[in-house]
C-alpha positions as CSV (number, residue, x, y, z in Angstrom):
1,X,6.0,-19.7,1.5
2,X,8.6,-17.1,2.5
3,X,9.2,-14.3,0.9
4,X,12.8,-14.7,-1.6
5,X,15.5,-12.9,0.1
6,X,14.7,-15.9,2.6
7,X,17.6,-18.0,0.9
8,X,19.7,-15.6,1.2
9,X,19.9,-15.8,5.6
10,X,21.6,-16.7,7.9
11,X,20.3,-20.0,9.7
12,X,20.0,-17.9,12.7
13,X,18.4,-15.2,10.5
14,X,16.6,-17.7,8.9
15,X,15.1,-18.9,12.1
16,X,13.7,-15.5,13.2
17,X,12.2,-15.1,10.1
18,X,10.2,-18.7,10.8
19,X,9.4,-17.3,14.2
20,X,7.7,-13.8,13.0
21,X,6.2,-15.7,10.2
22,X,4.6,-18.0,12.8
23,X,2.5,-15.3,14.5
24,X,0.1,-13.6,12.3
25,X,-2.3,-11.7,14.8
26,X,-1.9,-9.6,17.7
27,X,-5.2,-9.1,19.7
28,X,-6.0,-5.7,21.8
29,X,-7.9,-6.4,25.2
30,X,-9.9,-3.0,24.8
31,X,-9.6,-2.1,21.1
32,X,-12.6,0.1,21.6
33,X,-10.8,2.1,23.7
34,X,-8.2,3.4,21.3
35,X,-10.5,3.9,18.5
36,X,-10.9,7.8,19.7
37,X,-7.3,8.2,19.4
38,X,-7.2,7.2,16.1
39,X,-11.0,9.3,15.1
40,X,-8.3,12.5,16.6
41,X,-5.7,11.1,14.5
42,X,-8.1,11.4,11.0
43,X,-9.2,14.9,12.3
44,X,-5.9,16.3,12.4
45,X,-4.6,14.7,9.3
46,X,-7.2,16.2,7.7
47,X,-6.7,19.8,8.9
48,X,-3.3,19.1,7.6
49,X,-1.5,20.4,10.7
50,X,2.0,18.8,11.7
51,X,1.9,20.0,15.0
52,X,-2.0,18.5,15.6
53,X,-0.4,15.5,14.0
54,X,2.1,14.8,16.4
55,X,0.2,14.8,19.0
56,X,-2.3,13.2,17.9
57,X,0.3,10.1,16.6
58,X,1.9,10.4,19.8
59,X,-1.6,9.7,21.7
60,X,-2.5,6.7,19.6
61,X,1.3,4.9,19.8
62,X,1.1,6.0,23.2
63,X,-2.2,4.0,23.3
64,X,-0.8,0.7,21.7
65,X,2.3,0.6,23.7
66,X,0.2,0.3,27.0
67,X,-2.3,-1.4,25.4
68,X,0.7,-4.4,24.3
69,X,2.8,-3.8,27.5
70,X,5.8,-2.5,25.1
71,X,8.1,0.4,26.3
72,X,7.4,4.0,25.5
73,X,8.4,5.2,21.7
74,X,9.0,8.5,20.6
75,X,6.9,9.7,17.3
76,X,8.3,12.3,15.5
77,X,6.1,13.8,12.5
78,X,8.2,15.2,9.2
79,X,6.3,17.3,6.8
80,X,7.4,15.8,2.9
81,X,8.3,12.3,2.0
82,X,12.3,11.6,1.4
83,X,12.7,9.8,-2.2
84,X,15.4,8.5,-4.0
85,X,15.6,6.2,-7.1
86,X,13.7,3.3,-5.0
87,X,10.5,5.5,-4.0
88,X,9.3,7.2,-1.3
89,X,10.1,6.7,2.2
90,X,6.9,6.3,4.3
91,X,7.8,5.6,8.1
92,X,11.1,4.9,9.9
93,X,11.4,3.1,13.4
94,X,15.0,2.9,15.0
95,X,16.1,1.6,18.2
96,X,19.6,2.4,18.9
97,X,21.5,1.6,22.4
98,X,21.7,4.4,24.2
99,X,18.4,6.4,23.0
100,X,14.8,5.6,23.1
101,X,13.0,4.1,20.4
102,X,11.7,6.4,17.8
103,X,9.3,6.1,14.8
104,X,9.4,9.2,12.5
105,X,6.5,9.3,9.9
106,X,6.0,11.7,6.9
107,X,2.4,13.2,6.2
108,X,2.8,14.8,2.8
109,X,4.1,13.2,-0.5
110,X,7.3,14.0,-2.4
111,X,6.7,15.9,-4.6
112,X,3.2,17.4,-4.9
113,X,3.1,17.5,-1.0
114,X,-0.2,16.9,-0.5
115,X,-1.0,14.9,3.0
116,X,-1.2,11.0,2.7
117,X,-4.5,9.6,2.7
118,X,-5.5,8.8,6.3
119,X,-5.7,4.7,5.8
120,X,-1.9,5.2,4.1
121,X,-0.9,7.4,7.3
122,X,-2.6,4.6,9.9
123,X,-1.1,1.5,8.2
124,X,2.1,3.4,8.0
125,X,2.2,3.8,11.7
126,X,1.0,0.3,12.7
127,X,3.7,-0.8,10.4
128,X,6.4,1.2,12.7
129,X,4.9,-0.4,16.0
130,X,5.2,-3.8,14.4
131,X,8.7,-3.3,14.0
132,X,8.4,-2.0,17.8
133,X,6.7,-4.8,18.9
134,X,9.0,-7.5,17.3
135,X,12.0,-5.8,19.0
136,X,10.7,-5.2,22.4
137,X,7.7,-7.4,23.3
138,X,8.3,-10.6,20.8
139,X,12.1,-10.1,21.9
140,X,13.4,-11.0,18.0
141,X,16.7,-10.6,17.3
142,X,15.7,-8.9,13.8
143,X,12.4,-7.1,12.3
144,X,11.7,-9.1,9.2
145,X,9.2,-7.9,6.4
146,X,7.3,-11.7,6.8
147,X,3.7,-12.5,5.9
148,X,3.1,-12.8,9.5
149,X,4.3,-9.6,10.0
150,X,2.2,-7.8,7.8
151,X,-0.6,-10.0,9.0
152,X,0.4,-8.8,12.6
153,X,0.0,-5.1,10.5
154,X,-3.6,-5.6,9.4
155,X,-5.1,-7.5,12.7
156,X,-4.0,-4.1,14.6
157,X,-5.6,-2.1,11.6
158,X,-9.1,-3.9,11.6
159,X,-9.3,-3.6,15.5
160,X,-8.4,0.1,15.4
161,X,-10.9,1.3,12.1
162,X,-13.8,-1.8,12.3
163,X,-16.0,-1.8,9.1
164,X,-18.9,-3.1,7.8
165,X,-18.3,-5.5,5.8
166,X,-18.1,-4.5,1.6
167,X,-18.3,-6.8,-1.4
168,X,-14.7,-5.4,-2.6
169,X,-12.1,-8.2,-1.6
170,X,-9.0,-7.3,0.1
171,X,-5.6,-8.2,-1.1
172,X,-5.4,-11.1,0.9
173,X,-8.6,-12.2,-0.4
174,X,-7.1,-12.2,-3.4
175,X,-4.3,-14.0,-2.9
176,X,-6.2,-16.9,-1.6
177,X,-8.6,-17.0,-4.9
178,X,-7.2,-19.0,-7.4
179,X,-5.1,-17.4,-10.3
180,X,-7.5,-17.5,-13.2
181,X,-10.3,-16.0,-11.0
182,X,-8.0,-13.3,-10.5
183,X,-6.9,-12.9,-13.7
184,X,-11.0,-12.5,-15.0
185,X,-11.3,-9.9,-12.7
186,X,-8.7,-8.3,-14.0
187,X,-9.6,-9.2,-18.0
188,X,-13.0,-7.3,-16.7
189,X,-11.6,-3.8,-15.6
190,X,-10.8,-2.2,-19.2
191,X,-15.1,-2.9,-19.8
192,X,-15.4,-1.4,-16.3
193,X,-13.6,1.6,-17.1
194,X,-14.8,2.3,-20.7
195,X,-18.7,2.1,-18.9
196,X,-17.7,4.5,-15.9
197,X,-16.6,6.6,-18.8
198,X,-19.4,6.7,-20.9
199,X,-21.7,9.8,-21.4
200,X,-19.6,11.5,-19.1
201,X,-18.7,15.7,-20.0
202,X,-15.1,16.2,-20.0
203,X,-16.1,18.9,-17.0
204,X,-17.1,16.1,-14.7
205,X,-14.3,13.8,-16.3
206,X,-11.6,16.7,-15.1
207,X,-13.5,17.5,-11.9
208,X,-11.3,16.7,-8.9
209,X,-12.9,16.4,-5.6
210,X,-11.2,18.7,-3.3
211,X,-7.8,19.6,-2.9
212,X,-6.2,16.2,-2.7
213,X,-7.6,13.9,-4.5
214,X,-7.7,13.1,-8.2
215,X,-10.0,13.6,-10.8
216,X,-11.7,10.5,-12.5
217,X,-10.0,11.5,-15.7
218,X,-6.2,11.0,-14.0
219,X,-7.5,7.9,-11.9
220,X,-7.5,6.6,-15.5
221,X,-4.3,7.9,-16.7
222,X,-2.6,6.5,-13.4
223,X,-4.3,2.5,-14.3
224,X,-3.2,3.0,-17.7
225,X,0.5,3.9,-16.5
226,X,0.5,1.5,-13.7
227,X,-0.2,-1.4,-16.3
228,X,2.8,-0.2,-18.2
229,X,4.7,-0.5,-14.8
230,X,3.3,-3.8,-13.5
231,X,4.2,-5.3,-16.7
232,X,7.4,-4.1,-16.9
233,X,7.6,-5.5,-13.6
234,X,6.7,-9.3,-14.5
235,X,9.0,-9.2,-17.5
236,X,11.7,-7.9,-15.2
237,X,10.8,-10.7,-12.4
238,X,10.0,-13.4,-15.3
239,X,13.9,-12.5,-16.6
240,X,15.8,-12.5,-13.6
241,X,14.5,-14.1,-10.2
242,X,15.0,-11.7,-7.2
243,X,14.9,-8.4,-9.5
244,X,14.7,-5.5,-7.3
245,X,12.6,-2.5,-9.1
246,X,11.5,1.1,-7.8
247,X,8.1,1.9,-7.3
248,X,7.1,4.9,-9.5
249,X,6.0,8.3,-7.8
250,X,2.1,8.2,-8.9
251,X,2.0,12.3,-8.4
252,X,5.1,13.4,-10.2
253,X,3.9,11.1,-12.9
254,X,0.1,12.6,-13.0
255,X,1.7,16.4,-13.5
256,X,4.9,15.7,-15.4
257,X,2.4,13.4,-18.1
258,X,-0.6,16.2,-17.7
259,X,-3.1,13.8,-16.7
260,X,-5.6,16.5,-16.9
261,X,-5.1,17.6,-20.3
262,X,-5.3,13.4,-21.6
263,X,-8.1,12.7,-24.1
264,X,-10.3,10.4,-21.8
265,X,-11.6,7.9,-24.7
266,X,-7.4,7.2,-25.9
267,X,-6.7,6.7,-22.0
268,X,-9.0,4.2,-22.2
269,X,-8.4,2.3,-25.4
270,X,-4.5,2.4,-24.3
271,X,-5.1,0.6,-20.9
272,X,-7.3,-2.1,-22.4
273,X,-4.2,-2.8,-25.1
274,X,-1.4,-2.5,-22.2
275,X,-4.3,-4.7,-20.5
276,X,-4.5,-7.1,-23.0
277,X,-0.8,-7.5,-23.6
278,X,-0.2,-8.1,-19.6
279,X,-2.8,-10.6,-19.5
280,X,-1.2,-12.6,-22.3
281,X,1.9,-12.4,-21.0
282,X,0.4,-13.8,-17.6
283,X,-1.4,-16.6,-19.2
284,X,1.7,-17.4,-21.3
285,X,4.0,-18.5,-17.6
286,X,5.1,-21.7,-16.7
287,X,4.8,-23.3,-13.5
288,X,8.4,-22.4,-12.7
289,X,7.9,-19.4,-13.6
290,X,5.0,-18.3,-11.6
291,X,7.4,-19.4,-8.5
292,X,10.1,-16.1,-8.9
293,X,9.5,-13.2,-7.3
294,X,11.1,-9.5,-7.0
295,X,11.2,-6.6,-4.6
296,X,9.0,-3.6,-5.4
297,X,10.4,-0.5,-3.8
298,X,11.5,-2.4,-0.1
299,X,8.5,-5.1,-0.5
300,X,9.6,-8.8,-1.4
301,X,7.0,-10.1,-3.9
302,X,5.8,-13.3,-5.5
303,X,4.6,-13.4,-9.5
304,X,1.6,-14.7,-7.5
305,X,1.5,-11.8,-4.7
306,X,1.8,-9.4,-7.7
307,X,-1.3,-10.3,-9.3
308,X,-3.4,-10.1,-6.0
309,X,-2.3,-6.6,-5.9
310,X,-3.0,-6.0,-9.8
311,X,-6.7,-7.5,-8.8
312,X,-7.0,-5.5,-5.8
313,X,-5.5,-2.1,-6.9
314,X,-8.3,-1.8,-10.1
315,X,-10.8,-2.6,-7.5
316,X,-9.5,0.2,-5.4
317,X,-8.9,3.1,-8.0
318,X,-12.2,2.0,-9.8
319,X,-13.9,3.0,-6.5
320,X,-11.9,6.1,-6.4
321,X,-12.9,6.8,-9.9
322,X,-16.6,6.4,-9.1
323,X,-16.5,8.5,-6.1
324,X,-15.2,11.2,-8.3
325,X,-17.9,11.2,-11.1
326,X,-20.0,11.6,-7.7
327,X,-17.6,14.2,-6.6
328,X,-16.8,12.6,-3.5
329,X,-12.9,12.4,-2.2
């Protein structure tokens, strides 16, 4: 199904759109063969270097664009994220006449600066070249944000980092399961939480990691304010069809609330009520209903898409929370 601002084409627009949508995979000859480049590309992120960076983004889009047969593209590696009232910008790809393609990607956040996660960085980069790729080696007229396109995305990410394979679900898992199996796992996460929680000193609750990465204690706060956001997003979406919100900034929200200075049992007991209440309100949509979607920052998204990321983000910060209690980033 496309995503809403679909109606709102051109029939030439329209018939791009079909045309990225169509093509969900892009497969690498030698895959193997750029997975160095992108081991160099963790390395340097992680010594937080923007020069090291560069290079080492130039390297690996240097890589794909040989390894697709696409023309050369210039990287260009900023230090903090721009941000207005719709979020944070992540990566920017431009192909003007006269000059050379260019992506430019940001490796710190907003406002805490602290360098993206590495996976954040990658997909942010892929997600450049796809728009790369559609321009100069699919030869579309326009880069639309399609399923296929982020498909595309994710076929070049599980070539470039291969994994063994965990019992955690991806989002597109998800999306395939039906609604009430996503909505029990879901209904199960406030249980999950209160049990990672409990017998735990508030010293190991408040521990973080390492530099970047959050303690267990405002992995919690951050569900418990997401839920207030993903609910506000439903009723927005539920309200008016095609509702366009921002996507709050997670960091200046975990310093401006004091995540660290939150009693841990209340964090809890107010996610499983801001839980509950979402779940109801979930349970309580019609057919019609379940049919409108929204934009979340610049990402078109179904009722239905939205609740495969609800499943798969407490899956992923419930992780993170239990690699913290084991002080692990």
């Amino acid at each position: 199904m496309p995503f809403a601002y679909y109606a709102r084409l051109t029939r030439g627009q329209q018939a791009v759109y079909r045309k990225s949508d169509a093509l969900t995979e892009i497969r690498l000859e030698r895959p193997a063969e750029l997975q160095p480049l992108v081991q160099a590309l963790a390395v340097a992120l992680g010594a937080e270097e923007r020069e090291a960076v560069q290079r080492a983004s130039q390297a690996l889009v240097a890589g794909l664009c040989d390894a697709m047969a696409l023309p050369p593209v210039r990287v260009d590696v900023l230090t903090a994220r721009p941000h207005a009232r719709w979020g944070e910008l992540h990566g920017l790809y431009t192909n003007e006449r006269g000059r050379p393609p260019r992506v430019q990607l940001w490796m710190r956040t907003a406002k805490q600066k602290r360098v993206v996660a590495f996976r954040t960085y990658l997909r942010t980069l892929l997600h450049e070249v796809g728009h790369h790729l559609d321009y100069t080696g699919l030869r579309l007229r326009d880069s639309f944000h399609t399923e296929g396109f982020y498909k595309r995305e994710s076929s070049l990410f599980a070539q470039l980092v291969p994994e063994r394979r965990t019992t955690m679900p991806t989002m597109a898992e998800y999306a395939k399961q039906p609604i009430v199996a996503r909505l029990a796992r879901c209904e199960r996460t406030p249980d999950e939480l209160a049990a990672a929680f409990r017998g735990q000193s508030e010293a190991v609750l408040s521990k973080r990691p390492d530099g970047k990465n959050w303690a267990a204690k405002e992995v919690a706060c951050h569900l418990r304010d997401t839920e207030e956001f993903f609910l506000h997003a439903l009723k927005t979406i539920v309200a008016q069809d095609g509702a366009k919100l921002p996507i709050p900034d997670s960091d200046k929200a975990a310093t401006e609330r004091e995540y660290l200075k939150a009693d841990a049992a209340a964090v809890v007991e107010e996610f499983r009520r801001r839980r509950g209440e979402s779940l109801r309100a979930l349970r309580g949509l019609g057919a019609e209903q379940w049919k409108r979607s929204g934009t979340l920052g610049t990402n078109p998204m179904t009722l239905d898409a939205l609740v495969a990321l609800w499943a798969w983000h407490d899956d992923n910060h419930l992780d993170q929370l239990k690699r913290a209690l084991q002080g692990k980033a």
